[in-house]
C-alpha positions as CSV (number, residue, x, y, z in Angstrom):
1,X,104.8,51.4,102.0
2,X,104.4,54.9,99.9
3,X,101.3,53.3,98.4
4,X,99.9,52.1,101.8
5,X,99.7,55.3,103.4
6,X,98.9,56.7,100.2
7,X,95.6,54.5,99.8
8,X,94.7,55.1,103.8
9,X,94.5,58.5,103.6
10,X,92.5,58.6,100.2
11,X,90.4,55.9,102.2
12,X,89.5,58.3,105.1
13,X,89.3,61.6,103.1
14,X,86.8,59.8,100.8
15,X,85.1,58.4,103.3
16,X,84.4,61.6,105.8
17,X,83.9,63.7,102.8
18,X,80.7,61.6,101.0
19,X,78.5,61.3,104.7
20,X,75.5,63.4,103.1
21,X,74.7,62.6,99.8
22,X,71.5,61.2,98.2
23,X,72.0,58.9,95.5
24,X,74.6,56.2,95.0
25,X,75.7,57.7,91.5
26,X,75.8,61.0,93.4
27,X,77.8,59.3,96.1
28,X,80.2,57.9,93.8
29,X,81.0,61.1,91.8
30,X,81.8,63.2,94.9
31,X,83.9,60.2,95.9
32,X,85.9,60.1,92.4
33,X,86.5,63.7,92.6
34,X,87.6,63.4,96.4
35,X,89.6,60.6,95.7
36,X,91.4,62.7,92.5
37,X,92.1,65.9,94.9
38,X,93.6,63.1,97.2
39,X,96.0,61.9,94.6
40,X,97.0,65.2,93.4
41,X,97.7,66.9,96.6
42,X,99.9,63.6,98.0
43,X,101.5,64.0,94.1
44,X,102.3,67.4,94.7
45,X,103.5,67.4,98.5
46,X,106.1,64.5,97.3
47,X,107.2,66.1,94.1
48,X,107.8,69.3,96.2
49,X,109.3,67.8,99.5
50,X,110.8,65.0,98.1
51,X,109.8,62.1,100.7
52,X,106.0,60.9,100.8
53,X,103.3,62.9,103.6
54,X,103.1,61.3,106.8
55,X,100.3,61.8,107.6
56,X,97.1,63.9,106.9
57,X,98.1,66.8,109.2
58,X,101.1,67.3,106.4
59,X,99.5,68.1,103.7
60,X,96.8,70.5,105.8
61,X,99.8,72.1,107.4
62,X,101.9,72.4,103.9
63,X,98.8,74.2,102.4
64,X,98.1,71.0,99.8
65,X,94.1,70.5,101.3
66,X,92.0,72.8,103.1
């Protein structure tokens, strides 16, 4: 389940975040680093709270993403 909810937010993050971009290779670099904040800010939220985000709105609210 972590890594389910884990992968769907990283899905819509990524995918709201690349709308404007040029080039495919562009494209895909902004994902990867998207993708990488994702990780670490889900990483960080569970190390500190102990229990995974539910949902987007956590990790906004706990200060882990803008």
């Amino acid at each position: 389940m972590k890594r389910r909810v884990r992968f769907v937010f990283l899905l819509v993050l990524a995918s709201a975040l690349v709308g404007g971009c040029s080039t495919r290779s562009e494209r895909e670099r902004i994902l990867k680093q998207d993708l990488q904040m994702m990780r670490q800010a889900i990483d960080n939220y569970t190390l500190d709270k102990e229990k995974p985000p539910q949902s987007l709105e956590d990790l906004v609210n706990g200060h882990y993403l803008k």
